[in-house]
C-alpha positions as CSV (number, residue, x, y, z in Angstrom):
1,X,52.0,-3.3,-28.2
2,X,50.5,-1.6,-31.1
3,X,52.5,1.0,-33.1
4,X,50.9,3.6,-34.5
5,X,52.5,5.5,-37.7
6,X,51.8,8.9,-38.9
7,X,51.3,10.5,-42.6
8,X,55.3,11.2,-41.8
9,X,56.6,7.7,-41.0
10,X,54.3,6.1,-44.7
11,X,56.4,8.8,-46.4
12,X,59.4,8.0,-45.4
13,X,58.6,4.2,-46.1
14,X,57.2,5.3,-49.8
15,X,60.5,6.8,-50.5
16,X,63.0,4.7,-49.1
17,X,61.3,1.6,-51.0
18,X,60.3,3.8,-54.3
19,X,62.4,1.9,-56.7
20,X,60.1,-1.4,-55.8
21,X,57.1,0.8,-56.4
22,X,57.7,2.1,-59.6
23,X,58.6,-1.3,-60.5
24,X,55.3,-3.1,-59.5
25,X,53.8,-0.2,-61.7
26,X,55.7,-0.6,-64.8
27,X,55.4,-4.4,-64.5
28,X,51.3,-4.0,-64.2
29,X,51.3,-1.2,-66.9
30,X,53.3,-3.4,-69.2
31,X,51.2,-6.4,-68.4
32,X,47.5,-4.7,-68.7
33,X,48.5,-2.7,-71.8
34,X,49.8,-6.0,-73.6
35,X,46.8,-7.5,-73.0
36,X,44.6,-4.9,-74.5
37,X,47.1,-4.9,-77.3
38,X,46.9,-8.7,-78.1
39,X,42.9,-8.4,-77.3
40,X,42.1,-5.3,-79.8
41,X,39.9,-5.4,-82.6
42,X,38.4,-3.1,-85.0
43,X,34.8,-2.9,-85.7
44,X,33.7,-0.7,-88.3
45,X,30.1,0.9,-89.0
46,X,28.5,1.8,-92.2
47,X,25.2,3.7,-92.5
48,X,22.5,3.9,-94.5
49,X,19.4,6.4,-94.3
50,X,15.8,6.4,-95.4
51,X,13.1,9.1,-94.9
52,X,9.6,7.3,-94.1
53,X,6.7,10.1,-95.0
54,X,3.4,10.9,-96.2
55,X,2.7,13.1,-99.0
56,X,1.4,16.2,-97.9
57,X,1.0,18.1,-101.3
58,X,-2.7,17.2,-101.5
59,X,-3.1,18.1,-97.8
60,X,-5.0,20.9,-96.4
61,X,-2.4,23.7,-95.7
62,X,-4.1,24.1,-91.8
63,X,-3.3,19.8,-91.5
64,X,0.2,19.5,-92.9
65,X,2.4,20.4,-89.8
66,X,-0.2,18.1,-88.1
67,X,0.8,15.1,-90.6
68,X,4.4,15.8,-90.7
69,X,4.5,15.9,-86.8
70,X,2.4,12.1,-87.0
71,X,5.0,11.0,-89.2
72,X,7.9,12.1,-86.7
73,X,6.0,10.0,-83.6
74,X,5.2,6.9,-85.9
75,X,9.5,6.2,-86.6
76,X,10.0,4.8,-83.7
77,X,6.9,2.0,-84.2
78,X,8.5,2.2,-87.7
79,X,12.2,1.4,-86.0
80,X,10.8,-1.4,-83.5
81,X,8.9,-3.1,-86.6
82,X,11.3,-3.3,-88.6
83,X,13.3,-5.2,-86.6
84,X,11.5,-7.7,-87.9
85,X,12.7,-11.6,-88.9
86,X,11.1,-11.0,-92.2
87,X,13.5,-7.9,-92.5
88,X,16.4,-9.9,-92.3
89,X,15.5,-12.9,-94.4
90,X,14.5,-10.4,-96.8
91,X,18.5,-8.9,-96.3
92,X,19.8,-12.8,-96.2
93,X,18.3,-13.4,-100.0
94,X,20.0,-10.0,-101.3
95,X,23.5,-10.7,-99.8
96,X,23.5,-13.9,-101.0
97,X,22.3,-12.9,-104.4
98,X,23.2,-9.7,-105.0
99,X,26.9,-9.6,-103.1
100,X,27.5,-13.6,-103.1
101,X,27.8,-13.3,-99.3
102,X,26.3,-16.2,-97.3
103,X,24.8,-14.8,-93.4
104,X,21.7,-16.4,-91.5
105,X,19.2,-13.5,-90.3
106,X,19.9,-13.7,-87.4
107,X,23.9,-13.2,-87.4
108,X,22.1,-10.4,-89.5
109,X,20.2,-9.2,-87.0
110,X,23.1,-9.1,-84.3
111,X,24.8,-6.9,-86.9
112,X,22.2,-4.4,-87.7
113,X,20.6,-1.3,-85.3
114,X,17.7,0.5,-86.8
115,X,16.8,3.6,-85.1
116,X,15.1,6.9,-86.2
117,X,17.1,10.5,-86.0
118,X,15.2,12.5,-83.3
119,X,12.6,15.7,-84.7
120,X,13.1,14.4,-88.0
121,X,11.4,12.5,-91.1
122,X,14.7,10.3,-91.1
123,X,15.4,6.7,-89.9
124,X,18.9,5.5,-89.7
125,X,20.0,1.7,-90.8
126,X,23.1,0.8,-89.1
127,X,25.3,-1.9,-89.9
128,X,28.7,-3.1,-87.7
129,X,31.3,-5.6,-88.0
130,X,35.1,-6.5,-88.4
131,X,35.0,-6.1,-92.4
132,X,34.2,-2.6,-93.3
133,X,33.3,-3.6,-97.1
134,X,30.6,-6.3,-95.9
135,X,29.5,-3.7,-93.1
136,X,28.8,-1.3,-95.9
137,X,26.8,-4.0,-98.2
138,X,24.6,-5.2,-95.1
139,X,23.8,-1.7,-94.3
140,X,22.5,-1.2,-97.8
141,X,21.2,-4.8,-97.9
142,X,19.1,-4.0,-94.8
143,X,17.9,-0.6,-96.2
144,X,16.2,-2.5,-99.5
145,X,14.7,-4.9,-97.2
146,X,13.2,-2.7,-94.6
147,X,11.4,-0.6,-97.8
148,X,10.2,-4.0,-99.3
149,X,9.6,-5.3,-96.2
150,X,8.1,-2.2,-94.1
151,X,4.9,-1.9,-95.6
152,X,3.8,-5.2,-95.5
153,X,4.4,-5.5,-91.4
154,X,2.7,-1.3,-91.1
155,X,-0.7,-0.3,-92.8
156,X,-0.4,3.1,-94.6
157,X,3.1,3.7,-93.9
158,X,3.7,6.4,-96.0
159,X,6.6,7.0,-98.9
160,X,9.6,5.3,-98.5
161,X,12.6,6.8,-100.2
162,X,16.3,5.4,-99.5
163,X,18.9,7.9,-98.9
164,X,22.4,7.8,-100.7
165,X,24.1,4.0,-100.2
166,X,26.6,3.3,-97.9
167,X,30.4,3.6,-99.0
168,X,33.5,2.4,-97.7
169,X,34.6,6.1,-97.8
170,X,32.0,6.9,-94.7
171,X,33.0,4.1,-92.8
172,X,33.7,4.8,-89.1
173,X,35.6,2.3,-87.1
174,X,36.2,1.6,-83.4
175,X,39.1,0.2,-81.9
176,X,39.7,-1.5,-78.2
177,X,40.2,-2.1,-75.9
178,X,42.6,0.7,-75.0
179,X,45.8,0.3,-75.0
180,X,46.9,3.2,-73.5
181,X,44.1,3.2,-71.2
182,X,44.7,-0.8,-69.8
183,X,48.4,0.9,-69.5
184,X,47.1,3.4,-67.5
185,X,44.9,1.3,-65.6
186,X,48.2,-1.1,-65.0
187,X,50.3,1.6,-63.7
188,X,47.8,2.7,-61.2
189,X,46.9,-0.8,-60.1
190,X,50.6,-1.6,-59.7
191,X,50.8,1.6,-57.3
192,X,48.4,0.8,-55.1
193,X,49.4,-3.1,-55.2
194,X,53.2,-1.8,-54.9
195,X,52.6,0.1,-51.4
196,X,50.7,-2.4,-49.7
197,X,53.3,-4.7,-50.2
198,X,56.2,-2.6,-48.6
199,X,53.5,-0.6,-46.1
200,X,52.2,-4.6,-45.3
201,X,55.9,-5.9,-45.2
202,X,57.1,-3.2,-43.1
203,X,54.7,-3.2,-40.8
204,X,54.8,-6.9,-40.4
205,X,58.9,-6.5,-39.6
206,X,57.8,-4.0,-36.9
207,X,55.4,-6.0,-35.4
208,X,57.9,-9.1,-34.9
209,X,60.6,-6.9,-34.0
210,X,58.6,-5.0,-31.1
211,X,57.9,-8.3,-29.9
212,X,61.2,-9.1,-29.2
């Protein structure tokens, strides 16, 4: 014979058995968050800009909006070119000689995002990794590459000037996974794993005892 139970019989069940619940919780939260805590990492991000233009001093006055507006539409071909191999062996050389650190273009490459800042003249050179120092010396790296290097891969790219270098002080960093959120997670996991275990045993007592 099936039993049916209503919204007043699960509450009853949650809060005669509400001790076991909170424990599966706190046991999940604990668990999850741990892990998050042994699994977190920094990474840290250093940035370096460049603005990529043509010079529009010797330009009609009725054709410079019209140039400056070509220049904003050719960064992202600039962007996608520049994420070029030569780039980073280019970047390879002037770690190794410059900063006397030893990285193959394409761990490079991994490390680096170039992408331009939207309605402007401005392209940004980002570099990411677990040491903020070397995060800050690939970004600038990169950014001397990609102005050597740029012209070569585009015809008539324009004027190149880098922007201020990248310092440690500008750094911004990353940190996860969540502790608190795996926690969080944890608890609500250990919830919903905590009442299907009393709803699943109770209901499995019934079901031999109306048997009987």
């Amino acid at each position: 014979m099936n039993h049916s139970y209503t919204l007043m019989d699960f509450c009853k069940l949650v809060l005669k058995h509400i001790f076991t619940i909170i424990i599966f919780a706190l046991v999940f939260g604990v668990l999850l968050g741990g892990y998050a805590k042994v699994k977190q990492s920094t990474t840290y991000s250093a940035r370096r800009q460049m603005v990529i233009s043509h010079n529009i001093e010797k330009v009609k006055a009725k054709d410079k909006n019209s140039v400056v507006l070509a220049d904003m539409q050719m960064l992202n071909t600039y962007a996608k070119v520049a994420d070029d191999q030569s780039v980073y062996n280019k970047t390879a050389k002037i770690l190794a000689h410059k900063y006397h650190i030893k990285m193959s273009a394409r761990s490079i490459a991994k490390s680096v995002e170039i992408s331009p800042v939207p309605q402007t003249l401005i392209m940004n050179i980002t570099a990411s990794g677990k040491s903020g120092s070397k995060a800050v010396r690939i970004a600038n790296a990169t950014g001397v590459a990609v102005k050597d290097e740029l012209p070569n891969l585009v015809d008539n790219t324009g004027n190149i000037k880098l922007l201020s270098s990248a310092v440690t002080s500008d750094l911004k960093s990353t940190t996860g996974p969540s502790a608190k959120k795996y926690a969080a997670l944890g608890v609500a996991a250990g919830l919903f794993i905590g009442l299907i275990v009393v709803f699943g045993r109770y209901t499995i007592i019934d079901s031999k005892e109306s048997k009987k």
